[in-house]
N, C-alpha and C positions, 0 to 999 in steps of 0.2 A: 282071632280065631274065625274060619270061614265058616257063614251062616251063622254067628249067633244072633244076629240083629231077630230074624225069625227065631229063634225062640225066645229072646228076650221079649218082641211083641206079644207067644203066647203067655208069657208068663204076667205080663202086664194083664191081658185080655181075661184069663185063669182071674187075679186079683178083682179086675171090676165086679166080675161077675160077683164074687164070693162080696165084696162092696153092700152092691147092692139088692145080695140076698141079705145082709147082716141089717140094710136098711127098711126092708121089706118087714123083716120077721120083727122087729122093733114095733112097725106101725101093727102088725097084725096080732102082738101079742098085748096091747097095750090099750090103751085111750086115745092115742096118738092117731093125728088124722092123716100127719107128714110127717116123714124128716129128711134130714139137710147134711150132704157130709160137706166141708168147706178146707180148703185149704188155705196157705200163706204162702206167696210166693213170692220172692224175686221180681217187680217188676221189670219189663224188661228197656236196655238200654237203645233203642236202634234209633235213626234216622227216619220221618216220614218222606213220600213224596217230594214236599218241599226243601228239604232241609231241614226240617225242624230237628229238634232233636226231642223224642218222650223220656221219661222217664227223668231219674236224677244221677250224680254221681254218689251219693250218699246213702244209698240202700235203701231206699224204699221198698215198702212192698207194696202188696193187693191183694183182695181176698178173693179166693177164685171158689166157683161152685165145680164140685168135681161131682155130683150122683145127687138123684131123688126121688123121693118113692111117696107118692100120693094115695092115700087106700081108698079104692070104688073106682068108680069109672072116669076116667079125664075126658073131658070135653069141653070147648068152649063155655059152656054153660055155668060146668064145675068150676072155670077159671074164673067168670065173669062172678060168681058167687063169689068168692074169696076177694075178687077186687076189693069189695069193698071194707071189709074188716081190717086189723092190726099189720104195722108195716111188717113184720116177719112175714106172713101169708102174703101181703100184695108184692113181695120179693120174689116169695116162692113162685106165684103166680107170672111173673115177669118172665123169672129164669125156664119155668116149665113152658108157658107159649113159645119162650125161644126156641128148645129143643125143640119141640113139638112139629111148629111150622120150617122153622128154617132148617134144621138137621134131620127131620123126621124121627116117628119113634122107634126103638130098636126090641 
């Protein structure tokens, strides 16, 4: 079908969003200072640079961070606070610097 790739991306875009209100209203309705949606996926099979090859033939998977929702203000600060506490938060902390800096916030 011509064009559905576009509406398939809004309807992907429609989901995030509806995502990460569902993660949103969780932290705001709660005690909750985060949360986390996580996915299981398929690692993938490819070739690096070298040759190498990633992955396995045997199904492996990976756990991927797809959405997150921090309540209050994020900033370095907030992140540098959570370093130090429980490894779920200094994860959290990782994953959210990564957005943050490298992909920017949206």
């Amino acid at each position: 079908m011509v064009g559905s790739g576009s509406a398939d991306r809004s309807k992907e875009a429609v989901g995030m969003v509806a995502l990460h209100e569902a993660l949103r209203t969780v932290c705001l309705n709660s005690d909750w200072t985060y949360s986390v949606f996580w996915t299981i996926r398929p690692r993938p099979r490819v070739r690096g640079g070298n040759g190498c090859k990633v992955g396995d033939d045997n199904g492996s998977l990976m756990l991927m961070w797809e959405d997150g929702f921090c309540k209050g203000r994020v900033t370095t600060e907030c992140l540098e606070e959570i370093e130090g506490e429980d490894p779920v938060r200094k994860a959290f902390s990782k994953m959210f610097s990564y957005i943050i800096m490298e992909k920017g916030w949206r």
